[in-house]
N, C-alpha and C positions, 0 to 999 in steps of 0.2 A: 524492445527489439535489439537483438544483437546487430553488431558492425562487424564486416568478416574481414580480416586482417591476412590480404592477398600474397603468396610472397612470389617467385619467378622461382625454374627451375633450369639450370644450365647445367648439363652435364653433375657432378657432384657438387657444384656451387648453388647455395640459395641466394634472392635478390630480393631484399624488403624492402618497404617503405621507407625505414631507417637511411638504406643507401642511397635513394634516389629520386626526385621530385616525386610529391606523393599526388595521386590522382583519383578523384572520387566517382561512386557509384550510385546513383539515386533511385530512389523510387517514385516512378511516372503514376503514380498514383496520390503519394504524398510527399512532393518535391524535396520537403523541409527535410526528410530522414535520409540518415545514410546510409545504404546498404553496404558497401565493402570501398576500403579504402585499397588502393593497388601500385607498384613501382612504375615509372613512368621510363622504362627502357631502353637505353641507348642505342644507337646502330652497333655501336664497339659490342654491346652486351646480344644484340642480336646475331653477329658474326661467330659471338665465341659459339651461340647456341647451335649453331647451323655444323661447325665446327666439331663441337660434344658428338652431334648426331652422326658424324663423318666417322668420326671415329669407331664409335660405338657399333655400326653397322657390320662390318664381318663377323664379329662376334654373334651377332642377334641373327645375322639369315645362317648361320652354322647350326644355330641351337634348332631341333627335329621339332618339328609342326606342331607336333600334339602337346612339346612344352613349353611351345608360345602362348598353344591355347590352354593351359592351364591358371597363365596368369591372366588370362583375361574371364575363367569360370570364375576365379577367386574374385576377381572386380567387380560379375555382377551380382555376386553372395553378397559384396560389401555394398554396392549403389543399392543393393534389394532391404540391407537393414537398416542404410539411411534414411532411407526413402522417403520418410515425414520431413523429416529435419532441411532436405534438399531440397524439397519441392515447395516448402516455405520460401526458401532464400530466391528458388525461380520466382515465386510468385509476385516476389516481392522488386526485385530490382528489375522483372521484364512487364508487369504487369497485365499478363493473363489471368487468367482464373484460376484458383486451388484445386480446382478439379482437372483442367488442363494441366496444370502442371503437375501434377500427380500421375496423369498419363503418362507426361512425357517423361519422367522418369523412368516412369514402368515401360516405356519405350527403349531406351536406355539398355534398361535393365535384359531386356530380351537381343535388343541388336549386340551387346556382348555376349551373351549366351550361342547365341548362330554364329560368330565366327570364330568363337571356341571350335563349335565343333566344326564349322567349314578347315579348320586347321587339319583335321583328321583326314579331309579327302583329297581321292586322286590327283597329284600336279603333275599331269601329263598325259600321254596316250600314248599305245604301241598303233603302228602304221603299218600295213601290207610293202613289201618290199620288191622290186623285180627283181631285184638279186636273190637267189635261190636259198642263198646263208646269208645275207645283212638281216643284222636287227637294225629296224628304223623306230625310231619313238622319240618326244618331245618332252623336255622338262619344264618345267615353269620357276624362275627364279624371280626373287626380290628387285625391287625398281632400284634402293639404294637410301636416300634420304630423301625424304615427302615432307614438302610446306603442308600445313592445317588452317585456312583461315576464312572461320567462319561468322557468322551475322550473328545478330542480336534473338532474331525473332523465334527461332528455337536453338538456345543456347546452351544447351545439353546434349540433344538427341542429336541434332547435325555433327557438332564434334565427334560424338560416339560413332555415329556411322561412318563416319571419316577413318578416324583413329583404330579405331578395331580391325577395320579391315586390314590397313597399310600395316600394324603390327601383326597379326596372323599370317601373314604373307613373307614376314620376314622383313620390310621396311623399320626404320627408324624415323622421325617426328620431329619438326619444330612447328609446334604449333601457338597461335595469336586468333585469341578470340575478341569480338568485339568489344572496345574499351565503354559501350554502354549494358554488357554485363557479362562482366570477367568472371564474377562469383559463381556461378553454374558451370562456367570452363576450372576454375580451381578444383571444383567439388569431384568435377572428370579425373584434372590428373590426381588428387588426392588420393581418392578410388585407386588407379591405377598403381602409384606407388606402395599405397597399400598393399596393394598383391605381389607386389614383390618385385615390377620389371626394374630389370638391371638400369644404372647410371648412364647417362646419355641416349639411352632407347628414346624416352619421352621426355622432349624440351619445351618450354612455356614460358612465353614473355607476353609482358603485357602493354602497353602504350599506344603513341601515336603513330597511325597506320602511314602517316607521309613519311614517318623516320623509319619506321622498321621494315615497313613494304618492300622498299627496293632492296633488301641485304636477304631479306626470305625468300625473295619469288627471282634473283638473282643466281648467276654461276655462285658456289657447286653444289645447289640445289638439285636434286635430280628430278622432278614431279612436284606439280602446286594442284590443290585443291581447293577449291577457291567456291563457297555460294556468298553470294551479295549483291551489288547495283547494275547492268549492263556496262556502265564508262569505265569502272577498275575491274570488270572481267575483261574486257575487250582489249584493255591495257596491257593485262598480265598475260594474257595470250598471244597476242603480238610479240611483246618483249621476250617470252619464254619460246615462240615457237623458232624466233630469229637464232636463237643457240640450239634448241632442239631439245629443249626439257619436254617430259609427256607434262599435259594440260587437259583438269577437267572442270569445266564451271556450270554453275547452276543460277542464270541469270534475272528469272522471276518471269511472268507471264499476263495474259489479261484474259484472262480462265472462262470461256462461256458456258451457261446452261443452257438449253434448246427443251421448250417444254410443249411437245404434240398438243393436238387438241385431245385427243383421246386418252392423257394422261389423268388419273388422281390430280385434284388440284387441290385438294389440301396434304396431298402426299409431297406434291411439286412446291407448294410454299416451302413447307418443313427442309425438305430437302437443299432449297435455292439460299433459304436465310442463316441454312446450319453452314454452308459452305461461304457466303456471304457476310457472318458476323462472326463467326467464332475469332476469339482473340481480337477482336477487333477488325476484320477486315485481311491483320497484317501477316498474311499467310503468300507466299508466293500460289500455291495452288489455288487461292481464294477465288469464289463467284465473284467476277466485276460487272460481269452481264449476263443477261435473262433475257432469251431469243422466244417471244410465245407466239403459237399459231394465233392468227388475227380474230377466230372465230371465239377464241375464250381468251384472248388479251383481256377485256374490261371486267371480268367475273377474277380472275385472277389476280390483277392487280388489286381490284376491290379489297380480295383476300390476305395478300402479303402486306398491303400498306396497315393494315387492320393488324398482323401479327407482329409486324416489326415497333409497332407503337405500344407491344405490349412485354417486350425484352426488358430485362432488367439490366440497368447500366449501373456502377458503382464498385463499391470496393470487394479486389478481384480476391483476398482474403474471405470474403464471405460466399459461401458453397451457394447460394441462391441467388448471386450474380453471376449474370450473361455473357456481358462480354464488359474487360475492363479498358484503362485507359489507353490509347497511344503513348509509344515508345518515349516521345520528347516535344514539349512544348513548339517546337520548329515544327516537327513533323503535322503536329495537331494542326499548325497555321498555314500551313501547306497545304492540310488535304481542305480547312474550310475555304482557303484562296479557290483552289481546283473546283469544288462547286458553285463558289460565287460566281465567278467566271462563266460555267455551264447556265447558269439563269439569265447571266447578263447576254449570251447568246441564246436566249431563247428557251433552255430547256425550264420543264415544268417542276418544281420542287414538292413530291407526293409529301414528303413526313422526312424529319431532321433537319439535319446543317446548322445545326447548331450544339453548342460545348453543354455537356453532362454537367453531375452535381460535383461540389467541390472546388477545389483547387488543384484538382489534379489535371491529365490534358484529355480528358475523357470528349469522345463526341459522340449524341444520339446517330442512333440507325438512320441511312439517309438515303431516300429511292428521289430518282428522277424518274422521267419520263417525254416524251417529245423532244427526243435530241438525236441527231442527225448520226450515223453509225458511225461514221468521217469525222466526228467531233472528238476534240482533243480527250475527253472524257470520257468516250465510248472508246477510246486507241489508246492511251497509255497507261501504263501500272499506276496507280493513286495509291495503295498499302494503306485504307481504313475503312471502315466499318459506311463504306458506298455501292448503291447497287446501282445499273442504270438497266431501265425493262425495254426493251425496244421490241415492235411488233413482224411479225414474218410473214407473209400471205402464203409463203408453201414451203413446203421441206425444203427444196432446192434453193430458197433466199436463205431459210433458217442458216444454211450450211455453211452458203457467201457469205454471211454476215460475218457469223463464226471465223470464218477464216479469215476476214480481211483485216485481221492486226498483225503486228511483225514477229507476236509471241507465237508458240506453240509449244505450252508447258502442260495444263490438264483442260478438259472436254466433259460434260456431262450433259445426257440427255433423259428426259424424264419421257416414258411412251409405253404399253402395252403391247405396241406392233410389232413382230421380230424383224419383218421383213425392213421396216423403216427402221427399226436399230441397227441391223447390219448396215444398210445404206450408210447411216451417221457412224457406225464402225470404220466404215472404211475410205471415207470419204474428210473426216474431221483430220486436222494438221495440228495435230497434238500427241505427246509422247506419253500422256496417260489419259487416258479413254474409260469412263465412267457411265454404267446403265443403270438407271433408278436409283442413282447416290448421289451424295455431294461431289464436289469438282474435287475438294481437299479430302485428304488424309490416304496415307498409303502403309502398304504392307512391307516392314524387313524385309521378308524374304522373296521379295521381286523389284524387279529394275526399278530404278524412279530415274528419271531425265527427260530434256523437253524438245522441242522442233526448233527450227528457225531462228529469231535471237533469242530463245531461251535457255541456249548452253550449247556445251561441246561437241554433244553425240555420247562421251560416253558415259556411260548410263552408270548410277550408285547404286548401292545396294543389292543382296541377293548374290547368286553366282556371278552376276553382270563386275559385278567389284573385281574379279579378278582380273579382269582383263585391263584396270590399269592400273592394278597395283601390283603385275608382274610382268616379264617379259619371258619370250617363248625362244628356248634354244631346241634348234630341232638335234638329234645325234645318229647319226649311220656307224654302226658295230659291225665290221666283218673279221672272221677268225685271220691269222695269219698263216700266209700261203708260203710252204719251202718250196 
């Protein structure tokens, strides 16, 4: 297995390993390897990068739309011929699956392709005037320089969806991807420079987030982007709104299913455990709970503890594995802490809670049961491969239940009824709403964002991205009067 040799990008300067305490990249699968060694970046090296970007930007909202998105068709010609090669090196230093990460490239590969051509459409509107000769109409211009910094857990497709847009729009980038897998954010701007964007458009450092945090999400930042923990969004939004930088974060969520009596139940397992295990659990839109009508709680459960004991857990290199290990040996001892804890108050341990094969920080599928909805483990994010089932006697608990955590990221409800899906449509406090699917996975070309403390309000992806990766100058034209 190759070692990917990370280097930084500043403006026209590169920054290697050679210059600067070197930092390494492992594989949560098999600790012992290394996947990518990376520079460990100064605040000084974070300044100049911010700095590149400042510069660079008159130049880049000058250049006409369609030849923004020209270098971003060529990106995803070149993420589309890598496309093996890259989604090895995801599989390997995030430990998903080879098949997930094979999507998520090919994720990748399509969200550059849509803001190609979003490059091509309308930025503005003409307006009805009371003035009999004003023309009124609206431009849409470039934010300026936009922070990138995004998590571990899809450390491709996040960046891209970030980055593409704020380039298409006319922004320029410093972006900092998570120091537990730089090598997927490398592969990004590689790609990118490949296609040709100009010097200081796209800047990339790599290090530690308490040194370079405060210099990126700092004046003369103009806009941060930020998915990762609740405490450093909340952080960066504070600090940035006190100056008046735009701010969007993607904060995570505790994602419910709602599964009617009237529903398929082996359609509603499949569905609860695809949302529930994929990747391990570590998906912010992931199923944490399973809300069932009381009347087919014990046939259901029966079912799902019987399917989740038959996942395949192990190395996420091999295409017949399920779901592979947790992120980092901390995280693994964290999410078995979070269920010991839920037994020791009482709840019941269907299957799991405990560590996979190997040495890696792998843990079996793990369902409770009997735990109180007000339990720490029915209310907060865990991010692993945990489900907890809790019972509803009627739609109208199903709903409360659902609703009474502080997240409001994604919803899903398993039913036949339309009338009781409209209800759970419009009644669920969640910013992506799902019928007859998993909680997780979402579409490029529509909104993704969540409720409550699951983020900012403004919504990624899709036409929704423009709205904050530009600003609106309105213009009144009237002829001159002798």
């Amino acid at each position: 297995m190759i070692t990917v040799e990370i280097a930084n990008v500043i403006g026209s300067s590169r920054l290697t390993v050679d210059d600067r305490e070197i930092l390494e990249d492992r594989n949560p699968a098999r600790p012992d390897e290394v996947v990518a060694r990376f520079p460990a970046a100064t605040a000084s090296d974070a300044a100049k990068a911010v700095a590149a970007a400042r510069a660079a930007a008159p130049q880049w909202a000058a250049l006409p739309g369609p030849r923004r998105g020209e270098v971003l068709r060529r990106a995803a010609d070149g993420l589309e011929s890598s496309a093996s090669q890259i989604a090895e090196i995801l599989c390997r230093e995030n430990g998903k699956t080879i098949n997930e990460a094979r999507g998520e490239v090919l994720r990748g590969v399509q969200v550059l392709r849509y803001f190609s051509g979003e490059s091509t459409q309308p930025m503005g509107h003409t307006i009805p005037s009371i003035g009999p000769q004003t023309f009124l109409f609206t431009m849409r211009q470039p934010i300026g320089t936009v922070s990138v910094i995004t998590p571990w857990n899809f450390p491709l497709a996040i960046p891209i969806w970030k980055i593409a847009p704020a380039l298409a729009y006319g922004n320029t980038v410093v972006f900092k991807p998570s120091s537990l897998t730089p090598a997927s954010g490398w592969a990004v701007v590689e790609t990118l420079l490949d296609a040709g964007i100009p010097e200081g458009v796209l800047n990339f450092i790599t290090g530690r987030s308490s040194e370079l945090g405060p210099i990126i999400t700092g004046s003369p930042v103009d806009a941060i982007t930020f998915t990762g923990s609740e405490e450093v969004g909340n952080g960066i939004r504070s600090a940035a709104g006190d100056r008046g930088a735009k701010v969007q974060t993607e904060l995570g969520g505790k994602n419910p299913t709602i599964v009617l009596d009237d529903a398929d139940l082996d359609r509603a397992v499949d569905i609860t455990l695809g949302g529930a295990m994929r990747m391990a659990g570590q998906k912010c839109t992931a199923t944490s709970r399973v809300i069932v009508s009381e009347s087919v709680f014990g046939e259901f459960k029966s079912r799902i503890v019987e399917k989740a004991q038959s996942l395949r857990v192990g190395d996420p290199l091999d295409s017949a594995t399920y779901l592979g290990p947790l992120i980092t040996r901390e995280q693994q001892q964290q999410v078995l802490d979070r269920v010991g804890e839920a037994v020791q108050d009482g709840a019941r341990l269907l299957t799991g809670g405990d560590t996979g094969p190997g040495e890696g920080f792998f843990i079996a599928p793990t369902l409770l049961d009997r735990i109180d909805p007000d339990a720490p483990l029915a209310q907060d994010e865990v991010f692993g491969p945990v489900l907890v089932l809790l019972p509803a006697s009627d739609d109208d608990e199903a709903i409360r239940i659902a609703n009474s955590v502080r997240y409001g990221l994604s919803a899903s409800i398993v039913t036949n009824d339309l009338s009781r899906t409209m209800g759970f449509v419009r009644d669920i406090q969640a910013g992506v709403v799902k019928v007859n699917s998993e909680s997780a996975g979402i579409e490029y070309q529509a909104p993704f964002g969540g409720m409550k403390a699951s983020g900012s309000y403004a919504r990624e992806q899709g036409k929704a991205a423009i709205e904050f990766f530009t600003q609106t100058k309105t213009v009144y034209v009237d002829p001159q009067r002798s």
